[in-house]
SELORO-592555 format. One record per atom (N, C-alpha, C): residue in one letter; residue number from 0; x, y, z. Coordinates in Angstrom, 1 decimal, decimal comma. Each point is the difference from the previous one (the first is absolute). Example, Ala and Ser with C-alpha at 12.3 -4.5 7.8 and 13.67 -1.06 7.14 Angstrom:
BEGIN
+--------+-----+--------+--------+--------+
: residu : num :      x :      y :      z :
+--------+-----+--------+--------+--------+
:      A :   0 :   13,2 :   -5,7 :    7,8 :
:      A :   0 :   -0,9 :    1,2 :    0,0 :
:      A :   0 :    0,9 :    1,2 :    0,0 :
:      S :   1 :   -0,4 :    1,1 :   -0,7 :
:      S :   1 :    0,9 :    1,1 :    0,0 :
:      S :   1 :   -0,8 :    1,1 :    0,8 :
+--------+-----+--------+--------+--------+
//
This chain:
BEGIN
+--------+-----+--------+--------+--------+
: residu : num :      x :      y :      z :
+--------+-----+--------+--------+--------+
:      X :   0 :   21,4 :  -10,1 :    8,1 :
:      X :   0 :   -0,6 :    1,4 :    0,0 :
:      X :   0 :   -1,2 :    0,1 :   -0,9 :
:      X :   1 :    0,3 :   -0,7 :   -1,4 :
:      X :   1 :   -1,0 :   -0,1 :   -0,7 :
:      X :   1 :   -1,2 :   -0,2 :    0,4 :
:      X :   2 :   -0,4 :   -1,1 :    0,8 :
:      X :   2 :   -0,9 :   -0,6 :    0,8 :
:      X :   2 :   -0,8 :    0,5 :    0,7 :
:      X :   3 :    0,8 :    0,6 :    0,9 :
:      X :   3 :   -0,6 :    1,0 :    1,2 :
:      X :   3 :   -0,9 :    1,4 :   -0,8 :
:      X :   4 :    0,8 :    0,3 :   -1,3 :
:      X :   4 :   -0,9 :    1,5 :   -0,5 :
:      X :   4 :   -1,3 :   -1,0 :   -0,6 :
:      X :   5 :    0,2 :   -1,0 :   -0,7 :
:      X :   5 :   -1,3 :   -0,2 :   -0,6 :
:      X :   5 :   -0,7 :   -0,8 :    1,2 :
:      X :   6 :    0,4 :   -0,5 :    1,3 :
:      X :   6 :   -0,8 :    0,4 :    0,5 :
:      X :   6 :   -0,9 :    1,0 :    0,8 :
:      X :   7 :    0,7 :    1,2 :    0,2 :
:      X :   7 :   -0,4 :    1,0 :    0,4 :
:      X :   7 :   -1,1 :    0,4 :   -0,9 :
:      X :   8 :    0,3 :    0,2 :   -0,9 :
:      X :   8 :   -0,9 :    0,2 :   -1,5 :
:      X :   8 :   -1,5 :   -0,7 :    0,6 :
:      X :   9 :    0,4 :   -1,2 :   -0,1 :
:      X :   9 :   -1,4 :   -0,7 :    0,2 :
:      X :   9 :   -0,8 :    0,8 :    0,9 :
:      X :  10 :    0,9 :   -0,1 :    1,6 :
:      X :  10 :   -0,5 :    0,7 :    0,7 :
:      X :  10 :   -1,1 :    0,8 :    0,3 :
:      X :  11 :    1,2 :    0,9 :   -1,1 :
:      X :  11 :   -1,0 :    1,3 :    0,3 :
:      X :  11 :   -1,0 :    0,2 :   -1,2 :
:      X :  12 :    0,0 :   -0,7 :   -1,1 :
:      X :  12 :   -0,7 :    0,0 :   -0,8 :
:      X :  12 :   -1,7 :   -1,1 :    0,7 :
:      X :  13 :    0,5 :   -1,1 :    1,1 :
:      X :  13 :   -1,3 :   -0,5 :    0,1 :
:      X :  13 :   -0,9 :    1,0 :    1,4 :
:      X :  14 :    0,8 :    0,9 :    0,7 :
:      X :  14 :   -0,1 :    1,2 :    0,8 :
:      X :  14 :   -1,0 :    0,9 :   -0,7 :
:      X :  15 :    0,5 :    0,6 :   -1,2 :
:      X :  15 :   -0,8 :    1,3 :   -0,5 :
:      X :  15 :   -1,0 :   -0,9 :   -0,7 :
:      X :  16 :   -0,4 :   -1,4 :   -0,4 :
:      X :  16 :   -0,7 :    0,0 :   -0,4 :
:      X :  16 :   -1,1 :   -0,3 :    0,8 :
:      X :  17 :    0,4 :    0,3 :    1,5 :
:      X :  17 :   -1,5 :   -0,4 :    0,7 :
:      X :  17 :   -0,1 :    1,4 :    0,5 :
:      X :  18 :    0,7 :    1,0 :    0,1 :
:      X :  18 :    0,0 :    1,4 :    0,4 :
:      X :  18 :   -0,9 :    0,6 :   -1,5 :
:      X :  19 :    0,1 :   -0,4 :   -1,0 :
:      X :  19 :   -1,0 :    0,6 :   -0,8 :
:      X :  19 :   -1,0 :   -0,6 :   -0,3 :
:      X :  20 :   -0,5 :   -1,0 :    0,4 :
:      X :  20 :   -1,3 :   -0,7 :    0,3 :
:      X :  20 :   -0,4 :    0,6 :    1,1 :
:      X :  21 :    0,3 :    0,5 :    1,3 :
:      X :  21 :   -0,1 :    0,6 :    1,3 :
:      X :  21 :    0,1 :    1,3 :    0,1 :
:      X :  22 :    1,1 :    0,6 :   -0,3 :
:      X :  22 :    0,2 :    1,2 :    0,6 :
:      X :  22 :    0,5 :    1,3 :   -1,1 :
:      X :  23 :   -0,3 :   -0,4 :   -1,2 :
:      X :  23 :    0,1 :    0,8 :   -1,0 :
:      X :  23 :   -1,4 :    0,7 :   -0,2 :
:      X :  24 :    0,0 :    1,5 :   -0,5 :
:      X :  24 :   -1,1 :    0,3 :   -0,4 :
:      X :  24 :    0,2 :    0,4 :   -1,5 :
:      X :  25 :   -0,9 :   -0,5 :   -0,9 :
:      X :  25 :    0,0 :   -0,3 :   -1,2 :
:      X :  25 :   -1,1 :    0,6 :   -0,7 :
:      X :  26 :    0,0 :    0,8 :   -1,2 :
:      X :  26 :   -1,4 :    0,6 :   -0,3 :
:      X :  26 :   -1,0 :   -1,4 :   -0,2 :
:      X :  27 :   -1,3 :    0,2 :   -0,2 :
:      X :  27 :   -0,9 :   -1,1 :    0,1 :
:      X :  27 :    0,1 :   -0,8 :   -1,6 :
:      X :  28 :    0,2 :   -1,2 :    0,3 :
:      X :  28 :   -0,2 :   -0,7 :   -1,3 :
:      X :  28 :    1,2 :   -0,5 :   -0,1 :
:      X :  29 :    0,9 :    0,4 :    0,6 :
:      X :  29 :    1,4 :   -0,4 :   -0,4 :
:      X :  29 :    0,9 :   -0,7 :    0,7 :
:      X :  30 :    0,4 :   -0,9 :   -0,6 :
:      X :  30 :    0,8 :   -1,6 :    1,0 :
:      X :  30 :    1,2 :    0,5 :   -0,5 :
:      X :  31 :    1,2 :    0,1 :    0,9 :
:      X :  31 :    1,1 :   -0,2 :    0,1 :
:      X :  31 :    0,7 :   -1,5 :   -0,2 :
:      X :  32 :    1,1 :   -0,3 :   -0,7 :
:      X :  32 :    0,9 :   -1,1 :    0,6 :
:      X :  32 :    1,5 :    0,4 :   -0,2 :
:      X :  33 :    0,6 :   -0,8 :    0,7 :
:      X :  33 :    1,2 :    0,1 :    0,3 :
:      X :  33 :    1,1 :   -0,9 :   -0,9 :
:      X :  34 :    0,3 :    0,1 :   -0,9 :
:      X :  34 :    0,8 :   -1,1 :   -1,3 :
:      X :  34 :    1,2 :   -0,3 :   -0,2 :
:      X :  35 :    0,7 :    1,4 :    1,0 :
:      X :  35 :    1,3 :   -0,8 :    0,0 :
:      X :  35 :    0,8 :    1,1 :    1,5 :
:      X :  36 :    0,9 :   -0,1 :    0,6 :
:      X :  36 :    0,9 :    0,7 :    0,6 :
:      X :  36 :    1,5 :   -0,4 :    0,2 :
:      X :  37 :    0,8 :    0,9 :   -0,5 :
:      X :  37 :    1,1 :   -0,1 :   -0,2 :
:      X :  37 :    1,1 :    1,3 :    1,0 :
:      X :  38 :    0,5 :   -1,4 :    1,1 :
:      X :  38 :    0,6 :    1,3 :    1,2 :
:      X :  38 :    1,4 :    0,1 :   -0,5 :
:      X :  39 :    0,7 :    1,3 :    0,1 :
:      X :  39 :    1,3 :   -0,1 :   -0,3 :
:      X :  39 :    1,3 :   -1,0 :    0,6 :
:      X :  40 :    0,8 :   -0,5 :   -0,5 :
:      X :  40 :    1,3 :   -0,2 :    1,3 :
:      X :  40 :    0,3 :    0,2 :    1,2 :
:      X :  41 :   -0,3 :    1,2 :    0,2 :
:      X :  41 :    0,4 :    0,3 :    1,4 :
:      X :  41 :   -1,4 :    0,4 :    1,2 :
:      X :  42 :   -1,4 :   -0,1 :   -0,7 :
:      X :  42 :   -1,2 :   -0,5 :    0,4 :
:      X :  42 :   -0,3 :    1,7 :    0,3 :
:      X :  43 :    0,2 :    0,6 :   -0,2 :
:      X :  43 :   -0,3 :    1,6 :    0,2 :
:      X :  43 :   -1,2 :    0,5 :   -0,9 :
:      X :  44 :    0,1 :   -0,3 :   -1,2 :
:      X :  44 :   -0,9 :    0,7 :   -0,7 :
:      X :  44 :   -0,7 :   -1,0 :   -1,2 :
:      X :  45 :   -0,9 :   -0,6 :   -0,3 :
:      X :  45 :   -0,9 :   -0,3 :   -0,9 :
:      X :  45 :   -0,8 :    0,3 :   -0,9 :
:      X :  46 :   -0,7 :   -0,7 :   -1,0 :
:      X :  46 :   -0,9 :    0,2 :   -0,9 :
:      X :  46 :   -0,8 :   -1,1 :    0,2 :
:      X :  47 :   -1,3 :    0,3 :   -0,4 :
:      X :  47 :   -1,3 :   -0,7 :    0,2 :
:      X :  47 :   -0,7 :    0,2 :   -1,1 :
:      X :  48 :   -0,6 :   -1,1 :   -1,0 :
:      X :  48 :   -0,7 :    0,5 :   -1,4 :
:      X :  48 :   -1,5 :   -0,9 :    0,5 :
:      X :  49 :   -1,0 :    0,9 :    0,2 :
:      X :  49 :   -0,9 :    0,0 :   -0,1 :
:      X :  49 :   -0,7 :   -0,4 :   -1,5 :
:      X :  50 :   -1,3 :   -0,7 :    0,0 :
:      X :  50 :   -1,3 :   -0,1 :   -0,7 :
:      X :  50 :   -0,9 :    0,4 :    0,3 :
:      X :  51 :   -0,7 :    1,2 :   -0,4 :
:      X :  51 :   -1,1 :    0,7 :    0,2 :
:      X :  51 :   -1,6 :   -0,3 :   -1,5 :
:      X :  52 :   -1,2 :   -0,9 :    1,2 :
:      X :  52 :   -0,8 :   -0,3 :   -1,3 :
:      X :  52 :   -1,2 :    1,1 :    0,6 :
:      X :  53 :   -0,7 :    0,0 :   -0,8 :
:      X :  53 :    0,0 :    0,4 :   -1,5 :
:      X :  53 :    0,4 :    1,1 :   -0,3 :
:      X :  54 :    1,2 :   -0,2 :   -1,4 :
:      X :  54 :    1,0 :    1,3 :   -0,4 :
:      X :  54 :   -0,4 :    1,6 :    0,5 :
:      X :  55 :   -1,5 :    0,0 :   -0,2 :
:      X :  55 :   -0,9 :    1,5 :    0,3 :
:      X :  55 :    1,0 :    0,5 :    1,3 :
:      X :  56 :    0,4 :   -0,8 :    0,7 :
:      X :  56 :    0,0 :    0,5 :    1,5 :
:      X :  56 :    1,8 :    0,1 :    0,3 :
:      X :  57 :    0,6 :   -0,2 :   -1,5 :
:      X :  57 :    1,6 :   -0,4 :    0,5 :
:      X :  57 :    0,6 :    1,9 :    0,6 :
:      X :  58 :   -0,4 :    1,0 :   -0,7 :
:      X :  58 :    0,4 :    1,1 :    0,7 :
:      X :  58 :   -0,4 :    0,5 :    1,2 :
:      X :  59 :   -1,4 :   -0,1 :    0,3 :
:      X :  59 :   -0,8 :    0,1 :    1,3 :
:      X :  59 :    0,9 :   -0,8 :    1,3 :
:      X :  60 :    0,0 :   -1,1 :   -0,5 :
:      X :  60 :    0,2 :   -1,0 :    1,3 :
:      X :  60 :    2,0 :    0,2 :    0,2 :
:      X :  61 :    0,5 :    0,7 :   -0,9 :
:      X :  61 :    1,2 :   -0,1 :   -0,2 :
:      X :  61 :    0,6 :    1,6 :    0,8 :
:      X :  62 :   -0,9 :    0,4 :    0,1 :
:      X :  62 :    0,0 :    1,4 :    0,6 :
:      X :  62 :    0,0 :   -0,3 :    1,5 :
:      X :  63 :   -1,6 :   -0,9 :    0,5 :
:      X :  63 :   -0,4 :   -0,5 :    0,9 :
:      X :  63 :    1,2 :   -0,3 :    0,7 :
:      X :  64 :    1,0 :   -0,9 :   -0,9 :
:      X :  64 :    0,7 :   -0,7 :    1,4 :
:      X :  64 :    1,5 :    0,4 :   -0,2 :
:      X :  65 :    0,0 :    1,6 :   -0,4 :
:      X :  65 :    1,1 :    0,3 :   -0,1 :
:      X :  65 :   -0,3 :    1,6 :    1,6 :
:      X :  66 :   -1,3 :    0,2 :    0,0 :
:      X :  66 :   -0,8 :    0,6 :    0,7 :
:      X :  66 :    0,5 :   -1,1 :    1,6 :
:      X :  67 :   -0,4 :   -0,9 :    0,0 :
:      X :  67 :    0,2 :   -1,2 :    1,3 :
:      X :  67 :    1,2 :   -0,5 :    0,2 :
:      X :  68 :    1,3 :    0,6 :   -0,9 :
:      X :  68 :    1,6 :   -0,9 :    0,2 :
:      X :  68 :    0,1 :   -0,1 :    1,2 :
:      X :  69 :   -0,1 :    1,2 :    0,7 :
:      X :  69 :    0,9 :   -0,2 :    1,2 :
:      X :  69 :   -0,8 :   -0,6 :    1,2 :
:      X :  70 :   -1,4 :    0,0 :    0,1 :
:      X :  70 :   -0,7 :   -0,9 :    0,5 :
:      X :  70 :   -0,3 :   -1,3 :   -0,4 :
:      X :  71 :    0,6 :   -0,7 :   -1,0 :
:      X :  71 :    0,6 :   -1,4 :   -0,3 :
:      X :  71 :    1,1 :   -0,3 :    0,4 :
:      X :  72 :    0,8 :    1,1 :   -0,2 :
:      X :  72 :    1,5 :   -0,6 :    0,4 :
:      X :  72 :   -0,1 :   -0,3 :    1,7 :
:      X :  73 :   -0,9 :    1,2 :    0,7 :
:      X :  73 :    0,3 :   -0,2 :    1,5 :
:      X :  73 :   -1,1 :   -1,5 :    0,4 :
:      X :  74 :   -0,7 :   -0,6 :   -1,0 :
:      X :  74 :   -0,8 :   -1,1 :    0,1 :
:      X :  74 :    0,6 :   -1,1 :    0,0 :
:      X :  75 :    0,7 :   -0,5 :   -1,3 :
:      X :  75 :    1,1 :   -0,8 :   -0,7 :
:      X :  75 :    1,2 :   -0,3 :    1,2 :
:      X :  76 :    0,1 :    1,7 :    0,3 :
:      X :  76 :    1,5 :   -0,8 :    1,5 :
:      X :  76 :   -0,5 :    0,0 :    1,0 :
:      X :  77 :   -1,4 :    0,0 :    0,4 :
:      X :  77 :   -0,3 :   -0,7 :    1,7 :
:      X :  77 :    0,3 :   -1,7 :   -0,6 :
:      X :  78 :   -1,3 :    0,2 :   -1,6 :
:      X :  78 :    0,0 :   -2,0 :   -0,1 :
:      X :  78 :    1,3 :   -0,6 :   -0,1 :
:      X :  79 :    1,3 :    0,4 :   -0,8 :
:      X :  79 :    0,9 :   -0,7 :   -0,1 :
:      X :  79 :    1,3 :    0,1 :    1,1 :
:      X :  80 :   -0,4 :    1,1 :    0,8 :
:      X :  80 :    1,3 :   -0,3 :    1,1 :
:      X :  80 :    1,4 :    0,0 :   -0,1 :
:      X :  81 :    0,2 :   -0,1 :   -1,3 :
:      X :  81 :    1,6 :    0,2 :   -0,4 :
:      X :  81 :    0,6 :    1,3 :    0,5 :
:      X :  82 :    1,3 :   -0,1 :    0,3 :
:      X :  82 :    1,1 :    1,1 :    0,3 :
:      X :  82 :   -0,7 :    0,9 :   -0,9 :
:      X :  83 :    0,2 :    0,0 :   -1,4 :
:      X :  83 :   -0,1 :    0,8 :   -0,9 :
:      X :  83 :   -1,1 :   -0,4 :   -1,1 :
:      X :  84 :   -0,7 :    1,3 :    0,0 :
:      X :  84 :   -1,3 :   -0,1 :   -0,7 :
:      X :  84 :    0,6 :    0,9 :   -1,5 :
:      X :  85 :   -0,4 :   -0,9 :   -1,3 :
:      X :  85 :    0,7 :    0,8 :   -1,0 :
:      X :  85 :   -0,7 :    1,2 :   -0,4 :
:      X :  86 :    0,4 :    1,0 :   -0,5 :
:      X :  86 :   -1,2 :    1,5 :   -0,8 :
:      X :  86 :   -0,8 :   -0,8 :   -1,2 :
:      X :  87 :   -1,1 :    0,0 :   -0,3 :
:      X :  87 :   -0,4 :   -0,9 :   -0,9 :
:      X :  87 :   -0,3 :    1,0 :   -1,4 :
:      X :  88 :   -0,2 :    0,0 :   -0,9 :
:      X :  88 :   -0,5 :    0,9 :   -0,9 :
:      X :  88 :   -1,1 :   -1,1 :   -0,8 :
:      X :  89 :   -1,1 :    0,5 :   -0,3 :
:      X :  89 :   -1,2 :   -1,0 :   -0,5 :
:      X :  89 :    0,0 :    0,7 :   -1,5 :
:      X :  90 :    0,0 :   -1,1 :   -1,1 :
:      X :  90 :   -0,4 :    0,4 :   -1,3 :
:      X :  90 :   -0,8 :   -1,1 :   -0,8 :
:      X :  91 :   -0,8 :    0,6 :   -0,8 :
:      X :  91 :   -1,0 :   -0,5 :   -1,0 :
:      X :  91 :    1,0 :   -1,7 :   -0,5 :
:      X :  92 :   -0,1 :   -0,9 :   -0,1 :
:      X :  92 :    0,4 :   -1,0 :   -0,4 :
:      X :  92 :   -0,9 :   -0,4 :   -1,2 :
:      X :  93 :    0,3 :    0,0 :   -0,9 :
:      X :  93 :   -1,1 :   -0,1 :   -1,2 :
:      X :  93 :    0,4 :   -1,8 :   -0,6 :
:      X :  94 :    0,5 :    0,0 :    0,4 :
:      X :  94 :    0,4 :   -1,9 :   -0,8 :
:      X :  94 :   -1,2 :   -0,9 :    0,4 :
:      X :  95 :   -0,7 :   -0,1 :    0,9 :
:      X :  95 :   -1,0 :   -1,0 :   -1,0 :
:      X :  95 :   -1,3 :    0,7 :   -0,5 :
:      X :  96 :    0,5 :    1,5 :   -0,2 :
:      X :  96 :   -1,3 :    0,3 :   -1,1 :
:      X :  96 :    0,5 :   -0,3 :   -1,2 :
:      X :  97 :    1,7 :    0,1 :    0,0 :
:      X :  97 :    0,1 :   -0,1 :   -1,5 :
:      X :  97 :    0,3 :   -1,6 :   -0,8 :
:      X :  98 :   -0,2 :   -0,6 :    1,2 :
:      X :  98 :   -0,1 :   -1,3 :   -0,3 :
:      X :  98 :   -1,7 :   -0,5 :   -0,4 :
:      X :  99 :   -0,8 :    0,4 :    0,9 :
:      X :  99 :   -1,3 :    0,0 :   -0,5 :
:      X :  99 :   -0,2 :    0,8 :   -1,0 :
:      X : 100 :    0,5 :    1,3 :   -0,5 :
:      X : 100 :   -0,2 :    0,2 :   -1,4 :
:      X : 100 :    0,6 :   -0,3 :   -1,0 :
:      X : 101 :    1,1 :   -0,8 :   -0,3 :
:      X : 101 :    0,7 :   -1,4 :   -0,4 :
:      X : 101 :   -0,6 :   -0,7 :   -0,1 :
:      X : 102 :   -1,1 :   -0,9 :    0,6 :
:      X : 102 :   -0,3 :   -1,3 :    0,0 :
:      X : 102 :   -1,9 :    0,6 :   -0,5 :
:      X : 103 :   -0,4 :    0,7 :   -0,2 :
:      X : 103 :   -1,2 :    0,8 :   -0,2 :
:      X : 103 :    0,4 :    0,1 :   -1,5 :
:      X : 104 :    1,1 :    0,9 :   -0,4 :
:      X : 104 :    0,6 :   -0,4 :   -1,3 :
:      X : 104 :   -0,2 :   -1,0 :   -1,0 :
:      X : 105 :    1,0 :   -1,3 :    0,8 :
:      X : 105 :    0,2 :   -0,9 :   -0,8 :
:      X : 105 :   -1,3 :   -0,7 :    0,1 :
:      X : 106 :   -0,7 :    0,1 :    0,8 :
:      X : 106 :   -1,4 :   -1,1 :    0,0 :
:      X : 106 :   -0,5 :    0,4 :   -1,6 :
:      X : 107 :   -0,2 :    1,9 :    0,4 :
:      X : 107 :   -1,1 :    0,2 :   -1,3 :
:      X : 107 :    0,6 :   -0,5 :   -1,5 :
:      X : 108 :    2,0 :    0,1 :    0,2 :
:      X : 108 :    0,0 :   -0,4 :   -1,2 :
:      X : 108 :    0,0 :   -1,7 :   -0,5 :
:      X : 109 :   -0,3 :   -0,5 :    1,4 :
:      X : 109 :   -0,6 :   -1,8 :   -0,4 :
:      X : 109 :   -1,6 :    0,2 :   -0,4 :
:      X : 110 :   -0,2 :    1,0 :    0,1 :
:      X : 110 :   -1,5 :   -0,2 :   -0,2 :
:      X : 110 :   -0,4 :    0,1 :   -1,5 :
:      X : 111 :    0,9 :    1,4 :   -0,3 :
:      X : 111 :    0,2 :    0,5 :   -1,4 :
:      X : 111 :    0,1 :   -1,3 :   -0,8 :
:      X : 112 :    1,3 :   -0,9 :    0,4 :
:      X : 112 :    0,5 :   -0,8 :   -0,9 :
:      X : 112 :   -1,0 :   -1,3 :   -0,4 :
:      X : 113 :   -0,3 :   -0,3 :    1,2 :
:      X : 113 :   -1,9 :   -0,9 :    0,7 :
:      X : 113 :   -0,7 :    0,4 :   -1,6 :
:      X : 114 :   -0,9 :    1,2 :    0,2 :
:      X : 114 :   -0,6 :    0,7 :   -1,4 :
:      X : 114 :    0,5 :   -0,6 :   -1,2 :
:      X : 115 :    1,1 :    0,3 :   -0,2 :
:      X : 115 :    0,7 :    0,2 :   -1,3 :
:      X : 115 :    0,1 :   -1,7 :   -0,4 :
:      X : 116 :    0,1 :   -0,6 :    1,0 :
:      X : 116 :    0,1 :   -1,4 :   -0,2 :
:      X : 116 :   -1,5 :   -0,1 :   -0,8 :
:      X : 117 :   -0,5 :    0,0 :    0,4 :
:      X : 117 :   -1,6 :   -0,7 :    0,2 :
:      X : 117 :   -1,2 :    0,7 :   -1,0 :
+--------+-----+--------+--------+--------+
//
């Protein structure tokens, strides 16, 4: 059973990511991605964590495609055909900003240490 949800997940995660390259309207300047989706047990209802660059646009574009749910969802279940199409809920997924601001971190403090060396 395990199997089947993650691959559902895939699914529909490699689904919406060509529906928001296609069929999303997104304010200008702003790339969407798709980073993770997690469908429940019983395939009814989901979550989808989104990456929105550049940060400027994370409320804008987050409005946008809360504005288009229900014209993704009826997009999402022509492409995947399944019996049951789950309710998705989309939110801000921030983990690899905060890993790029982690690793932006520790650079500067090798650089610090670089200086101090030298």
């Amino acid at each position: 059973m395990k199997d089947r949800i993650a691959q559902f997940n895939s699914v529909i995660a490699q689904n919406l990511g060509k529906l928001a390259c296609t069929d999303m309207v997104l304010p200008a300047g702003a790339i969407v991605t798709i980073t993770r989706v997690l469908v429940a047990k019983d395939m009814r209802s989901g979550r989808v964590g989104i990456a929105i660059w550049p940060d400027t646009h994370n409320e804008s574009a987050t409005e946008a495609i809360k504005k288009q749910w229900a014209h993704i969802q009826h997009l999402l279940r022509q492409k995947i055909r399944a019996r049951i199409c789950p309710k998705l809920i989309f939110y801000i997924d921030s983990t690899e900003k905060n890993a790029f601001d982690m690793e932006y971190l520790l650079d500067s403090l090798d650089t610090r240490a670089n200086r101090a060396e030298a």
